[in-house]
DOGU-561644 format. One record per residue (C-alpha): x, y, z; residue number from 0. Coordinates in Angstrom, 1 decimal. Layout:
DOGU-561644
<pt x="X" y="Y" z="Z" n="NUM"/>
...
//
This chain:
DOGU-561644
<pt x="-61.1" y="11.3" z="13.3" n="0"/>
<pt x="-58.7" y="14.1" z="14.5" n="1"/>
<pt x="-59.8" y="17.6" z="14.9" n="2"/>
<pt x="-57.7" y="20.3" z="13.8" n="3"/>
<pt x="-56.9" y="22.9" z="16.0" n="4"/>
<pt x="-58.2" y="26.1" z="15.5" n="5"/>
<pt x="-55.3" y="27.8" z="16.7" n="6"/>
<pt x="-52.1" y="26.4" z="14.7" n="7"/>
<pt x="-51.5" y="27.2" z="11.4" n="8"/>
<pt x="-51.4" y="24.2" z="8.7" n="9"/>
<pt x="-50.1" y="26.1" z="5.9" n="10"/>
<pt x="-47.3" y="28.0" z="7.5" n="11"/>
<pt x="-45.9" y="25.1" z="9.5" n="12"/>
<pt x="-46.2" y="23.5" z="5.9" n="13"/>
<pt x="-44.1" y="26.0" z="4.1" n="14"/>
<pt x="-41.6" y="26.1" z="7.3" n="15"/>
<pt x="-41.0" y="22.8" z="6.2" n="16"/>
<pt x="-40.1" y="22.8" z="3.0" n="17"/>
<pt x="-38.3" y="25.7" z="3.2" n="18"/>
<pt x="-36.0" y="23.5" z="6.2" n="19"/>
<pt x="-35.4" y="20.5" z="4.0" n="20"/>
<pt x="-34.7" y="22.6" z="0.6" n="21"/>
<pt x="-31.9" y="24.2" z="3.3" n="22"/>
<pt x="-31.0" y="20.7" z="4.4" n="23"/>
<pt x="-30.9" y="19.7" z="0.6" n="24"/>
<pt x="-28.6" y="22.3" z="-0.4" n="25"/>
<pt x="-26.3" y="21.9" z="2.5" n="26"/>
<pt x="-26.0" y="18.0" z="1.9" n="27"/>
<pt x="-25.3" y="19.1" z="-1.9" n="28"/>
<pt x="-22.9" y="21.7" z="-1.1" n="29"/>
<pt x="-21.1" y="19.0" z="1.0" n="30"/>
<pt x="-20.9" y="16.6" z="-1.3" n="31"/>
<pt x="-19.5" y="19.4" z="-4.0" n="32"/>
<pt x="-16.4" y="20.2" z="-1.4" n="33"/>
<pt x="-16.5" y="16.4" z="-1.0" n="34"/>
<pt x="-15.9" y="15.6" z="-4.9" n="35"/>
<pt x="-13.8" y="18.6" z="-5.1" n="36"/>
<pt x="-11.8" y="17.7" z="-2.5" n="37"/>
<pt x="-10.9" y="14.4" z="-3.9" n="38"/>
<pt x="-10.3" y="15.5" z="-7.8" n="39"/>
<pt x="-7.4" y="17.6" z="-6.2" n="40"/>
<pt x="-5.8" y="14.6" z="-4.3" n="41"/>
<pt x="-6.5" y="12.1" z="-6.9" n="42"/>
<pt x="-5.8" y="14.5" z="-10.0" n="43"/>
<pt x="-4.2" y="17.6" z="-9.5" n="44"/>
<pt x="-1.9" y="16.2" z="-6.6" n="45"/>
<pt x="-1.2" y="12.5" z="-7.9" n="46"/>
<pt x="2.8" y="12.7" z="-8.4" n="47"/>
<pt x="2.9" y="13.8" z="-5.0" n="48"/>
<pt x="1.5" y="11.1" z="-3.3" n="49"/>
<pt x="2.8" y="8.7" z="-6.0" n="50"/>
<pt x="6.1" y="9.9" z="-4.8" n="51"/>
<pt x="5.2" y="9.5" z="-0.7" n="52"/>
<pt x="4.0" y="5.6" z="-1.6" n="53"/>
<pt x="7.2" y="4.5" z="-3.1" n="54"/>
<pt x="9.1" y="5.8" z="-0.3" n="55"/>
<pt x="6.8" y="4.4" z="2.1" n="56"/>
<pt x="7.1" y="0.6" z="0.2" n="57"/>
<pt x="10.7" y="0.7" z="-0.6" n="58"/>
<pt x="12.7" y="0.6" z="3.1" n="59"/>
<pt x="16.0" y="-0.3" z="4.0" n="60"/>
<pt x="16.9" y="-2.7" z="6.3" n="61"/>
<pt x="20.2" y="-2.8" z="8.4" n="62"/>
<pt x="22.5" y="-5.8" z="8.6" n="63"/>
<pt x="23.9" y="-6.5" z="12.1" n="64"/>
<pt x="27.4" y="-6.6" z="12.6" n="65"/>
<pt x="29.5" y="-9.9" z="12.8" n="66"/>
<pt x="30.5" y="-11.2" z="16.0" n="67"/>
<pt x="32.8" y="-13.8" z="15.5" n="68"/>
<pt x="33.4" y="-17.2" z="14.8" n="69"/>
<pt x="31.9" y="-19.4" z="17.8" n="70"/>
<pt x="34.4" y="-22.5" z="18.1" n="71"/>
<pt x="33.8" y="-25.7" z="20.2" n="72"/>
<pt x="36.1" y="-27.2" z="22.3" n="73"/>
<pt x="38.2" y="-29.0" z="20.1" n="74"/>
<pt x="38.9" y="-26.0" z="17.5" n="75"/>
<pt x="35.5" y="-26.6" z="15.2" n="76"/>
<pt x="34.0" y="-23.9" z="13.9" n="77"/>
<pt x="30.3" y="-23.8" z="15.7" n="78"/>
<pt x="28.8" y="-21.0" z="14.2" n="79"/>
<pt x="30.2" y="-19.0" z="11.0" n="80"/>
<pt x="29.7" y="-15.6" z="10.0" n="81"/>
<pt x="28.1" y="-15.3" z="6.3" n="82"/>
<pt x="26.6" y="-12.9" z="4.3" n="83"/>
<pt x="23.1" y="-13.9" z="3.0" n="84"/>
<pt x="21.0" y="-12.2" z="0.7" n="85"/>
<pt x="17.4" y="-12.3" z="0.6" n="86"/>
<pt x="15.8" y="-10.7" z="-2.1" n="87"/>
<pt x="12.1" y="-10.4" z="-2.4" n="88"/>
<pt x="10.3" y="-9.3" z="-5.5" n="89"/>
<pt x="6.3" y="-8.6" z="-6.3" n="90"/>
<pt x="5.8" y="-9.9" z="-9.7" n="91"/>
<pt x="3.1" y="-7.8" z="-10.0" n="92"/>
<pt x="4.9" y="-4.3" z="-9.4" n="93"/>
<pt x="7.5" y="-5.5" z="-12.3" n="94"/>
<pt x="7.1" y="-4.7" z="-15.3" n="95"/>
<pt x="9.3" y="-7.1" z="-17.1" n="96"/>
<pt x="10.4" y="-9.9" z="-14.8" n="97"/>
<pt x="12.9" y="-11.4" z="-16.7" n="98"/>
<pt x="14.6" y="-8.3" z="-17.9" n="99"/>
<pt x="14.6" y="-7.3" z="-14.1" n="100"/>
<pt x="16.1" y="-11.0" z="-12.9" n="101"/>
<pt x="19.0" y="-10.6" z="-15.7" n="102"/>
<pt x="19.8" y="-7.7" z="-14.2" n="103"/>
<pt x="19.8" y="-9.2" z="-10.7" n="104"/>
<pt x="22.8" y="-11.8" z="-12.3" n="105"/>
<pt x="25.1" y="-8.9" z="-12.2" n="106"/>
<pt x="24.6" y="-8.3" z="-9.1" n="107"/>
<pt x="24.6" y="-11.1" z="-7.1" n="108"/>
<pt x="25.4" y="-14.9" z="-8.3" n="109"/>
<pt x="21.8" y="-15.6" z="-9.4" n="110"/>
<pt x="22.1" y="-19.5" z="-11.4" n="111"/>
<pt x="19.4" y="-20.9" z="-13.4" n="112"/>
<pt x="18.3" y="-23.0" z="-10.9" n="113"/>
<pt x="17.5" y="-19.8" z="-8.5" n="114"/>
<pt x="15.2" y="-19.0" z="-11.6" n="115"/>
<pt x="13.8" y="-22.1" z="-12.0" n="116"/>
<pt x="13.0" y="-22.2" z="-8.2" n="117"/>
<pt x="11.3" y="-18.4" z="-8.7" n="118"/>
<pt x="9.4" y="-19.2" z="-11.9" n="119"/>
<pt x="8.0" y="-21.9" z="-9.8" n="120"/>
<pt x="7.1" y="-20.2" z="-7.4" n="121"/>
<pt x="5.8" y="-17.1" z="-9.2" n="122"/>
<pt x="1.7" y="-17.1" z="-8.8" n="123"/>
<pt x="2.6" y="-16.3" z="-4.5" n="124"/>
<pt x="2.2" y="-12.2" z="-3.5" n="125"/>
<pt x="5.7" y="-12.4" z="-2.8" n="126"/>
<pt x="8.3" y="-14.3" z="-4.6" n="127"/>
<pt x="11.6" y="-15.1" z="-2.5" n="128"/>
<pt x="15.3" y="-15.4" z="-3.9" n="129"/>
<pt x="17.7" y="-17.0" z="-1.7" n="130"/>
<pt x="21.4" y="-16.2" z="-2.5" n="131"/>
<pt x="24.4" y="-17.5" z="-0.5" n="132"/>
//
């Protein structure tokens, strides 16, 4: 058995320490309130801004290199052509009416019903791709 020593105080090292961890206990709590405050501004108050930043960060434009001319063979054959092709990729899960949206892609660009056969196919994948020549 373990003899106490005569000199320490039980009592006051006692009360030392629950006075450190209430301390420690309302620090981690006042923490956690800037934490939670914190986050109902950026998830609440500030939500159109950062709504706004994501679309501009998803939606990007890529350039189309210029044309170099027609690579012919020898004998006058055409080797390599220039064309335009369009690739147009579409999340069906970001549209909110996929059909309305690929009616309005016929305007546009010469979009056939077997280009929306061929996407309707191959609509459960993340991306959906629309080749166009």
């Amino acid at each position: 058995m373990k003899r106490q020593n005569s000199f320490r105080d039980y009592t006051a090292e006692s009360a030392l320490f629950v006075r450190r961890a209430l301390v420690a206990f309302l620090g981690i709590l006042l923490l956690t309130g800037v934490l939670i405050a914190n986050l109902y501004n950026l998830q609440i108050l500030r939500f159109t801004d950062y709504q706004t930043r994501s679309n501009e960060n998803r939606i990007k434009l890529v350039p189309i290199a210029p044309s170099r001319g027609i690579i012919y063979d020898r004998n006058g054959i055409p080797l390599a052509l220039n064309r335009t092709i369009y690739q147009i990729e579409m999340m069906p899960e970001k549209v909110d009416n996929v059909q309305q949206t690929l009616d309005a892609l016929r305007s546009v660009v010469d979009l056939n019903d077997d280009d929306i056969a061929a996407f309707k196919k191959s609509a459960p994948d993340p991306i959906a791709l629309l080749l166009f020549r």
